[in-house]
LUMFILO-266003 format. One record per residue (C-alpha): z, y, x; residue in one letter. Coordinates in steps of 0.1 Angstrom, whole numbers, plus 5000, padded with zeros to 4 digits. Example, Ala and Ser with C-alpha at 12.3 -4.5 7.8 and 13.67 -1.06 7.14 Angstrom:
BEGIN
<up:5078, north:4955, east:5123, nunu:a>
<up:5071, north:4989, east:5137, nunu:s>
//
This chain:
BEGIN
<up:5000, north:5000, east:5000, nunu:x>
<up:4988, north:5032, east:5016, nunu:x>
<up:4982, north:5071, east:5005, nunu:x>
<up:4946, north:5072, east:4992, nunu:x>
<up:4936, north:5106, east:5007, nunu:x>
<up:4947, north:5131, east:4981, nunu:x>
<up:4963, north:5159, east:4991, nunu:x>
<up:5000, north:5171, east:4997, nunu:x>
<up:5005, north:5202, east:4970, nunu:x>
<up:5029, north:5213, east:4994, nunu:x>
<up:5030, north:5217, east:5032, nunu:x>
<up:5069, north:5200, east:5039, nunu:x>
<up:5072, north:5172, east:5011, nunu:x>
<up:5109, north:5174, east:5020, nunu:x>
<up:5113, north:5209, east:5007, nunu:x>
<up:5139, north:5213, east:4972, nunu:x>
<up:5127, north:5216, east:4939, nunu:x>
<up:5138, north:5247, east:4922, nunu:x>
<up:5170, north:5236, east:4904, nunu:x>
<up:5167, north:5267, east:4876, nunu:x>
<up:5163, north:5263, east:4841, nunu:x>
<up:5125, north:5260, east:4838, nunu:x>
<up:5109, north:5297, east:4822, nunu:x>
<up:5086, north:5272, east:4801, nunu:x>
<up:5094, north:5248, east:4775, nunu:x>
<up:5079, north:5212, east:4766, nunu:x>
<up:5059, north:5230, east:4738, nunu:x>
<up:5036, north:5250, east:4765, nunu:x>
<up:5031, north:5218, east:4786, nunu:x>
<up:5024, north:5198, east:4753, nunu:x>
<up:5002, north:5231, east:4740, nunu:x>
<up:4980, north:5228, east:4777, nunu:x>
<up:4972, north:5188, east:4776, nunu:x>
<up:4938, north:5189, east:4759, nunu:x>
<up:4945, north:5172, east:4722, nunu:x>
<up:4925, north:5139, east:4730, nunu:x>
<up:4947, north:5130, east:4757, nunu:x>
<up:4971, north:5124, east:4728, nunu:x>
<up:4945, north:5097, east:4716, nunu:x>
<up:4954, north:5062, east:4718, nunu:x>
<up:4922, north:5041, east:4714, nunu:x>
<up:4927, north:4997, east:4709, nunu:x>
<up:4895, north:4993, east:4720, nunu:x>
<up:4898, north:5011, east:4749, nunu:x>
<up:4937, north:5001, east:4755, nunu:x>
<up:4925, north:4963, east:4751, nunu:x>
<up:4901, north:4966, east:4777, nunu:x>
<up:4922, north:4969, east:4800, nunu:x>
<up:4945, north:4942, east:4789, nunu:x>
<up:4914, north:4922, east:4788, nunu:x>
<up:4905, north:4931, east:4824, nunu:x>
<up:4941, north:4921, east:4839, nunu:x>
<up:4941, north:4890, east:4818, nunu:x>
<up:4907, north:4880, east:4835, nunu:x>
<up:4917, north:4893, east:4866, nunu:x>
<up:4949, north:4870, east:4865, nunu:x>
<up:4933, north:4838, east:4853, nunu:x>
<up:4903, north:4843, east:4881, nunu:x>
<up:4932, north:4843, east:4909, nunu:x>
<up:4949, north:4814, east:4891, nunu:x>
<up:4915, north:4795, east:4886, nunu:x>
<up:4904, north:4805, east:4926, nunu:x>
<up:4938, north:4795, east:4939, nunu:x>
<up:4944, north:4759, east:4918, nunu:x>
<up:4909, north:4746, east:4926, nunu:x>
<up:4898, north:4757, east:4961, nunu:x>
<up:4935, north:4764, east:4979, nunu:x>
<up:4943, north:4727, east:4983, nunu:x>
<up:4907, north:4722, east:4997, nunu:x>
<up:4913, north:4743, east:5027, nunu:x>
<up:4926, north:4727, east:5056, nunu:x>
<up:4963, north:4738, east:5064, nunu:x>
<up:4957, north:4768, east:5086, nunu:x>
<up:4934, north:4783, east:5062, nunu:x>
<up:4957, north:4772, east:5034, nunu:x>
<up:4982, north:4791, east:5052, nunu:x>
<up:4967, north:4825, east:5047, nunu:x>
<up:4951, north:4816, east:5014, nunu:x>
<up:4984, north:4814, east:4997, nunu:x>
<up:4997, north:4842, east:5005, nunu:x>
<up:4962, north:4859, east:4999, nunu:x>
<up:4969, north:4845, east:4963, nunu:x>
<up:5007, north:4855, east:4964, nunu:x>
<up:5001, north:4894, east:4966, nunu:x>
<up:4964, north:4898, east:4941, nunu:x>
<up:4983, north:4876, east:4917, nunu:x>
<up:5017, north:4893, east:4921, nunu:x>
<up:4997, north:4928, east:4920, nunu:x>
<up:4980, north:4918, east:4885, nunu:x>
<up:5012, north:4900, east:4875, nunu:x>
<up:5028, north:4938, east:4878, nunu:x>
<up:4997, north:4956, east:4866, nunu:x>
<up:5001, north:4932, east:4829, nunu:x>
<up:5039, north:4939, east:4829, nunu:x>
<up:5035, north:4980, east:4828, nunu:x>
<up:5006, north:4976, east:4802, nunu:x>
<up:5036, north:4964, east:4780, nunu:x>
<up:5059, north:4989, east:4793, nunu:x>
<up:5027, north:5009, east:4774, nunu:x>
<up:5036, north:4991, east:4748, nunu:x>
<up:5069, north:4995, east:4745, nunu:x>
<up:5062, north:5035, east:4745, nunu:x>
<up:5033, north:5030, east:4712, nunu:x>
<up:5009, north:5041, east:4738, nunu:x>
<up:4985, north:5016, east:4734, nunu:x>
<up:4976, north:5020, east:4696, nunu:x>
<up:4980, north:5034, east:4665, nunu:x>
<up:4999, north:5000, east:4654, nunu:x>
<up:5034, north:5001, east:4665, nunu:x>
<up:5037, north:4961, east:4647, nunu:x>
<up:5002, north:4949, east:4670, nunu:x>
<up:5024, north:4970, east:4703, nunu:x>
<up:5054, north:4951, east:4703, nunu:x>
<up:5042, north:4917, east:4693, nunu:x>
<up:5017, north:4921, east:4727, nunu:x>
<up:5045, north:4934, east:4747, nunu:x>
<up:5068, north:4909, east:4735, nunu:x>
<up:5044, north:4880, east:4747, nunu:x>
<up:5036, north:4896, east:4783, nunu:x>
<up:5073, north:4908, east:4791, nunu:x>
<up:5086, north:4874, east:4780, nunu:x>
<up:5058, north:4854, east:4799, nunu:x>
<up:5073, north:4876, east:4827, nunu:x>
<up:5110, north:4869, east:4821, nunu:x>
<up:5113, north:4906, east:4812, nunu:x>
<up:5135, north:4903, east:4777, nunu:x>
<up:5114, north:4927, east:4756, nunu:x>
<up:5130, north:4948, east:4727, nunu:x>
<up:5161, north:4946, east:4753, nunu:x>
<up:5145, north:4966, east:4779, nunu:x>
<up:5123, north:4989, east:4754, nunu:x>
<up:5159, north:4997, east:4743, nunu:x>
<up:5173, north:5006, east:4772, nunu:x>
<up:5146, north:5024, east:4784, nunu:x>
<up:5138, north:5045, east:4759, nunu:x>
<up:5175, north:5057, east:4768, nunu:x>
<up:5166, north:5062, east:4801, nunu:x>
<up:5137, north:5084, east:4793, nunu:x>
<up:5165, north:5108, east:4770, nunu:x>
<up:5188, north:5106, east:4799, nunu:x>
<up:5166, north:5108, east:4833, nunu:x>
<up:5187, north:5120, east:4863, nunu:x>
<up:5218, north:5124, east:4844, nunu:x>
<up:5249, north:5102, east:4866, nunu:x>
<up:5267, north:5101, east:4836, nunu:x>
<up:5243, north:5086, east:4811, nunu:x>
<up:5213, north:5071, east:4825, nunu:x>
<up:5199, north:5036, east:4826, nunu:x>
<up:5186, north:5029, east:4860, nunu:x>
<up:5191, north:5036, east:4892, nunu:x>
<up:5220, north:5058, east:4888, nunu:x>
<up:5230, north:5074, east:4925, nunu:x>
<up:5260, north:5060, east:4945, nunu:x>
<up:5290, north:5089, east:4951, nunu:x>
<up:5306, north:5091, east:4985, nunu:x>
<up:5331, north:5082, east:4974, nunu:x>
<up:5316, north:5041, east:4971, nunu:x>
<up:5322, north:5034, east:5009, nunu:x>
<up:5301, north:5002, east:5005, nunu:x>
<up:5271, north:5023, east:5007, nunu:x>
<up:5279, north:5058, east:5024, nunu:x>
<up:5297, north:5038, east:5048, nunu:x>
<up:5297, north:5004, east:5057, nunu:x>
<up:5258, north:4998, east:5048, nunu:x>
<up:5249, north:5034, east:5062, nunu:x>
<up:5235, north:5017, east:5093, nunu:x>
<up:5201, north:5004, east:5100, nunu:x>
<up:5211, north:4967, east:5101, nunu:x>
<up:5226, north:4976, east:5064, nunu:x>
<up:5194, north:4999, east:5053, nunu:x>
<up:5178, north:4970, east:5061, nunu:x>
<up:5199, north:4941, east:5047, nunu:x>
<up:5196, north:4962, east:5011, nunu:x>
<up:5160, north:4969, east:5011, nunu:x>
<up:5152, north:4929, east:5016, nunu:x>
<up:5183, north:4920, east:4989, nunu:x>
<up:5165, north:4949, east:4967, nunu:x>
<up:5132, north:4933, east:4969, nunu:x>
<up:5140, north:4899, east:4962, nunu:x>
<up:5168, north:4907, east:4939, nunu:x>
<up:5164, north:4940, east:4919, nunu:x>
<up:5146, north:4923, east:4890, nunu:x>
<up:5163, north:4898, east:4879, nunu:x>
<up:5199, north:4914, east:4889, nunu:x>
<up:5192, north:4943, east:4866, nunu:x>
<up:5184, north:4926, east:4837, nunu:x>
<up:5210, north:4899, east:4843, nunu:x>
<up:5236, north:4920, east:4852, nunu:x>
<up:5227, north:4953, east:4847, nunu:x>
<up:5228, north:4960, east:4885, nunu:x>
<up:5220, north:4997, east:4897, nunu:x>
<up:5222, north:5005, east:4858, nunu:x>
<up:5246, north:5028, east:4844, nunu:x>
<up:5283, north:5020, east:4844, nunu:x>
<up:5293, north:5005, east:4811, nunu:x>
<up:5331, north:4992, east:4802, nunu:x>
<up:5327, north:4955, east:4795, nunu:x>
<up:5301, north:4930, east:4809, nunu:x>
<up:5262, north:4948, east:4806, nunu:x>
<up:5235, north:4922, east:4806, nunu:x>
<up:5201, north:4931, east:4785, nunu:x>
<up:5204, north:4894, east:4777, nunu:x>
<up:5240, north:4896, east:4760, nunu:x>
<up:5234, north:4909, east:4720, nunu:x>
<up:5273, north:4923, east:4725, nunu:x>
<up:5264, north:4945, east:4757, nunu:x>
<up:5278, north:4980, east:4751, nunu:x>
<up:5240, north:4990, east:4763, nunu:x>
<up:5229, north:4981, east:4725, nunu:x>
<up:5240, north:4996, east:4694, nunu:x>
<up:5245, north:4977, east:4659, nunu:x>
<up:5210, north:4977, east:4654, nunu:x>
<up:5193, north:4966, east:4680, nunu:x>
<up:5213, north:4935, east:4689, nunu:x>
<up:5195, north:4913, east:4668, nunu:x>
<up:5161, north:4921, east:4689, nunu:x>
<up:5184, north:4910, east:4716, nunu:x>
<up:5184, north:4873, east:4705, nunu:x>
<up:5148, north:4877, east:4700, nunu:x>
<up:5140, north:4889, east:4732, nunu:x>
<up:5159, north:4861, east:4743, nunu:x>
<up:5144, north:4836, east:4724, nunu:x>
<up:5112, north:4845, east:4741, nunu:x>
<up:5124, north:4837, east:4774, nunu:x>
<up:5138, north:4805, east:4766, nunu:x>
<up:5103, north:4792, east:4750, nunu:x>
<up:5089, north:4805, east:4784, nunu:x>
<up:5114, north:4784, east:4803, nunu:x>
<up:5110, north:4756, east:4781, nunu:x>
<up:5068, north:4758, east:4788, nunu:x>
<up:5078, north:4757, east:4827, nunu:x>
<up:5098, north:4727, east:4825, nunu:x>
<up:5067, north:4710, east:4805, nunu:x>
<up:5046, north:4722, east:4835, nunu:x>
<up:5070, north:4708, east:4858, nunu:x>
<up:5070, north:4679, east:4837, nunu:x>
<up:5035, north:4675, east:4842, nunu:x>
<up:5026, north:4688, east:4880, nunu:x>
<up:5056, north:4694, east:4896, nunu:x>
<up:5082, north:4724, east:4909, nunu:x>
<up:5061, north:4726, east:4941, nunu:x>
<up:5030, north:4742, east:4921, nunu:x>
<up:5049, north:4761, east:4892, nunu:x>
<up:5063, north:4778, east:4922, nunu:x>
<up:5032, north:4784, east:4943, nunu:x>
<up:5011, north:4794, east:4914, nunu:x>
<up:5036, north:4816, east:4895, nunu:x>
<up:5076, north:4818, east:4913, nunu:x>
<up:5059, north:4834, east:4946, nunu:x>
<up:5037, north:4855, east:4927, nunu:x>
<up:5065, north:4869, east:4903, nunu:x>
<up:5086, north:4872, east:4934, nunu:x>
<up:5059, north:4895, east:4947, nunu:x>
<up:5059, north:4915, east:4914, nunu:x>
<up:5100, north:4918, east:4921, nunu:x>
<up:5094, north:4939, east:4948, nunu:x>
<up:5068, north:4960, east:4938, nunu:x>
<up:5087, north:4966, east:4908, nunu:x>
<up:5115, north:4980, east:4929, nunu:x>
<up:5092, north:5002, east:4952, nunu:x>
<up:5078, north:5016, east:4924, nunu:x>
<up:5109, north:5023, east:4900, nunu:x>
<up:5130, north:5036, east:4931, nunu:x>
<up:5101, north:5058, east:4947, nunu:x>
<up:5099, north:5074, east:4910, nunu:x>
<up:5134, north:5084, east:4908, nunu:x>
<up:5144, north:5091, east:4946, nunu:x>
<up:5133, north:5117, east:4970, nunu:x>
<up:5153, north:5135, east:4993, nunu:x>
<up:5144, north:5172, east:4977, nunu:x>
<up:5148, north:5158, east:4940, nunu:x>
<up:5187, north:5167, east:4922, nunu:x>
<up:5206, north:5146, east:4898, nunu:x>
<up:5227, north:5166, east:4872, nunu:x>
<up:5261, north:5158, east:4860, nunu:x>
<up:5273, north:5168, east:4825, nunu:x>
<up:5275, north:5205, east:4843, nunu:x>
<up:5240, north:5209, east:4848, nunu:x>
<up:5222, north:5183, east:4832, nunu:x>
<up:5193, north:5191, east:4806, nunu:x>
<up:5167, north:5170, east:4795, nunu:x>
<up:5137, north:5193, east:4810, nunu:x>
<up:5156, north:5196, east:4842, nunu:x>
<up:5161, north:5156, east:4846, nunu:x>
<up:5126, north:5144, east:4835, nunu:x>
<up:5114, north:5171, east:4859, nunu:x>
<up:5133, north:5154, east:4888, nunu:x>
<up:5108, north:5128, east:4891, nunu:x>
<up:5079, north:5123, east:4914, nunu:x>
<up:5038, north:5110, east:4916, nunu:x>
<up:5031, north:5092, east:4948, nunu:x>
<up:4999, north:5076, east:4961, nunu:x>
<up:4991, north:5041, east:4964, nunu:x>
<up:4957, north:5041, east:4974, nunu:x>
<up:4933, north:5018, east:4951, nunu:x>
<up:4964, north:5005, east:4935, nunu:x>
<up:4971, north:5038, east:4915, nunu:x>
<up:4941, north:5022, east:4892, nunu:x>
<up:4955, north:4987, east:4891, nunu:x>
<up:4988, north:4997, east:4877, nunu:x>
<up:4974, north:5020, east:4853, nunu:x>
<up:4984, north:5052, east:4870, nunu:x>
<up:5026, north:5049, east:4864, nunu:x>
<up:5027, north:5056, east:4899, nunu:x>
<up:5008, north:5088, east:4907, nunu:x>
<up:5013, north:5104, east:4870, nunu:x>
<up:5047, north:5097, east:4865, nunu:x>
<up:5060, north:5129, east:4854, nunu:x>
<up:5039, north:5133, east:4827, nunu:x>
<up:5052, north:5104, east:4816, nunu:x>
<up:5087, north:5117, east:4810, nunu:x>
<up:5072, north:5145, east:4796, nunu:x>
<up:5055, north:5129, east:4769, nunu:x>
<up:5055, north:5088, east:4767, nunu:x>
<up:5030, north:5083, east:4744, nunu:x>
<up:5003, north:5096, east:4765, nunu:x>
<up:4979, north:5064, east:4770, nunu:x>
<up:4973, north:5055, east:4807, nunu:x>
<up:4938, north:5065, east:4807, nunu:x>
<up:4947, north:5099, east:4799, nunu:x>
<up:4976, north:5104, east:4817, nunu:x>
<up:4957, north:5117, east:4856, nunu:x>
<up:4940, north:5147, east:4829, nunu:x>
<up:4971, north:5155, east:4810, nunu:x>
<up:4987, north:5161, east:4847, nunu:x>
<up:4961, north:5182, east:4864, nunu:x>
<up:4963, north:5202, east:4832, nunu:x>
<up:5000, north:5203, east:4831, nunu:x>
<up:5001, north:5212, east:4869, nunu:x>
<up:5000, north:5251, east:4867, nunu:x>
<up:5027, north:5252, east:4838, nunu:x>
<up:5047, north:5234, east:4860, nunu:x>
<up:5042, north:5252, east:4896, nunu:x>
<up:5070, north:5242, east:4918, nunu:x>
<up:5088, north:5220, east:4893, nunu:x>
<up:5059, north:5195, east:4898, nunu:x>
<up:5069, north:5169, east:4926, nunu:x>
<up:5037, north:5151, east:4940, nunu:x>
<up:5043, north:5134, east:4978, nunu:x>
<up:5015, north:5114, east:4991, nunu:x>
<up:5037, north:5097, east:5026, nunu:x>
<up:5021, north:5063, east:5030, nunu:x>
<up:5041, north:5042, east:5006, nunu:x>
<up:5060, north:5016, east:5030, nunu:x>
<up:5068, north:5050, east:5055, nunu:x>
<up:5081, north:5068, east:5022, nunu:x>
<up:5098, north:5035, east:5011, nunu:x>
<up:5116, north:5033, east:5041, nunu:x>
<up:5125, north:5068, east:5046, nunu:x>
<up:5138, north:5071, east:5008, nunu:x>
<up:5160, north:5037, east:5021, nunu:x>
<up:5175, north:5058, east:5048, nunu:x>
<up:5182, north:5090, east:5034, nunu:x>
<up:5188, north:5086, east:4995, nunu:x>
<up:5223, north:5068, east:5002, nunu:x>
<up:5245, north:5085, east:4979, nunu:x>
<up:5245, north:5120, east:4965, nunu:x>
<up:5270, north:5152, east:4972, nunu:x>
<up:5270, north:5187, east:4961, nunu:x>
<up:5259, north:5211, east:4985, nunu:x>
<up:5290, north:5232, east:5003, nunu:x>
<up:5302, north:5263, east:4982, nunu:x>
<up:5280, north:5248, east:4946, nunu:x>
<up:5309, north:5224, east:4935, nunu:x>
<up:5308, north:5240, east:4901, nunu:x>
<up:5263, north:5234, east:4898, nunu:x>
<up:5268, north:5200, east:4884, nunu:x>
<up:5238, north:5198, east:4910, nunu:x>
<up:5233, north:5167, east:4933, nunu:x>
<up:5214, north:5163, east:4966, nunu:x>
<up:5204, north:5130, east:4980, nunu:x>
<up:5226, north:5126, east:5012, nunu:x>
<up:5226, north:5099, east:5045, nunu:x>
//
């Protein structure tokens, strides 16, 4: 993953965002998106969930009948070959039903949540559980009170500013990130928000649901237990080794770029988190930032290099979302965030420096938070 060659809107990429009220509301960014970007088309949404279905059979289809004809050493490079394209699309299918989960991909809210029930839960994502949670993310972005994911350690959690804070621990956490972040938030709700009782988007009594939402928690559920259950028969029928090969590696694969992707949103050295002082909801979804991934900004339907006007305004279709940002750009000025490091050196720099967060000396009373090392 690598910057595709747009460029920086500002010279130092480190430099603050202004942390001031914002002179323009969401009605002037909404008022100059051109009014088709608004459009959700199923035709044109299901092309694109046509296309990364195809895509992920062809990989499957290339991989189960040629792979074991290669002679070892060749086999040796073709799997992991395999590993990444499929992990990739495997990534690519799962934010098309984060799409859904948003009613940007059509005018049917029934047809987007039976899709993204199907592809979350054939990706041991527990639909309506996440939607749920999410959505309260999106109301609560950058907020160290009240949002969802990857709320910011204090100082004060010596496990991290103090005791990891090397570069044997930077390192130990990114690997245990990569392997672990996907399944550990949704099992345990691990760097989620800070809930009183046991928080699991698997557990219908998790104080992250209300009343009336639990029961889509046993749903979501359900899902993945018919998915497990389909493994086993496939186990049943081949054996561990290939279930793994064809679809463990691979999901492992989407695990980590899962957590480059959701942590490079949401941390950046000049980006703030608010506390109950100075949080707003303009000020938090505007603490976000687009990066570059090269050719991959296509494959994952843009989330990663329009991701502010995402927070802005969810129901923006994919397709739309690179015009509804370059038209959004000059209401925005400096409060736009766009950072095009190479990917793995911003991945690793974001692992070093965004530790915990502090107030700056003499601003104790902001409710303003800076990214600290």
């Amino acid at each position: 993953m690598g910057a595709g060659g747009r460029m920086t809107e500002r010279k130092n990429v480190l430099e603050r965002v202004p942390v001031e009220k914002p002179p323009f509301e969401i009605s002037l960014i909404k008022k100059a998106i051109p009014p088709h970007c608004f459009n959700r088309s199923l035709v044109r949404s299901s092309y694109y969930l046509f296309r990364d279905l195809g895509m992920c059979y062809m990989f499957y289809y290339l991989a189960s009948t040629y792979i074991p004809l290669h002679p070892h050493p060749l086999a040796y490079i073709a799997w992991p070959v395999y590993w990444f394209c499929q992990g990739t699309i495997f990534m690519a299918l799962w934010i098309l039903a984060h799409e859904m989960g948003h009613h940007s991909f059509s005018e049917y809210e029934w047809l987007d949540d039976a899709l993204g029930f199907i592809i979350h839960s054939s990706l041991l994502t527990p639909y309506f559980s996440f939607k749920y949670s999410h959505r309260r993310h999106h109301v609560h972005t950058n907020s160290l009170e009240d949002d969802e994911v990857w709320v910011p350690k204090r100082k004060s959690d010596t496990l991290f500013s103090e005791i990891l804070n090397t570069g044997m621990g930077h390192l130990f956490m990114a690997i245990v990130k990569l392997l672990f972040s996907f399944p550990a938030y949704f099992l345990i709700n691990m760097f989620g928000k800070n809930y009183d009782g046991f928080a699991s988007h698997f557990y219908p009594q998790s104080p992250i649901f209300n009343d009336n939402e639990r029961n889509q928690v046993w749903l979501s559920d359900a899902g993945i237990v018919v998915v497990l259950y389909a493994f086993s028969l496939v186990v049943a029928s081949t054996s561990a080794k290939w279930l793994f090969c064809i679809y463990g590696v691979p999901f492992m694969c989407m695990n980590g770029e899962f957590f480059i992707i959701t942590l490079l949103q949401h941390s950046h050295p000049s980006l703030p988190h608010y506390d109950s002082r100075g949080w707003e909801w303009l000020r938090g979804v505007l603490s976000t930032v687009d990066r570059d991934y090269g050719i991959l900004n296509n494959i994952f339907h843009n989330v990663t290099d329009a991701h502010v006007v995402h927070h802005l305004i969810t129901t923006i279709p994919h397709y739309h979302i690179l015009e509804a940002t370059k038209a959004m750009k000059p209401i925005l000025g400096d409060y736009y965030k766009y950072d095009d490091t190479p990917i793995l050196k911003a991945f690793w720099r974001e692992t070093k420096e965004c530790i915990y967060v502090e107030q700056d000396e003499g601003a104790e009373k902001s409710g303003v938070y800076w990214f600290r090392k």
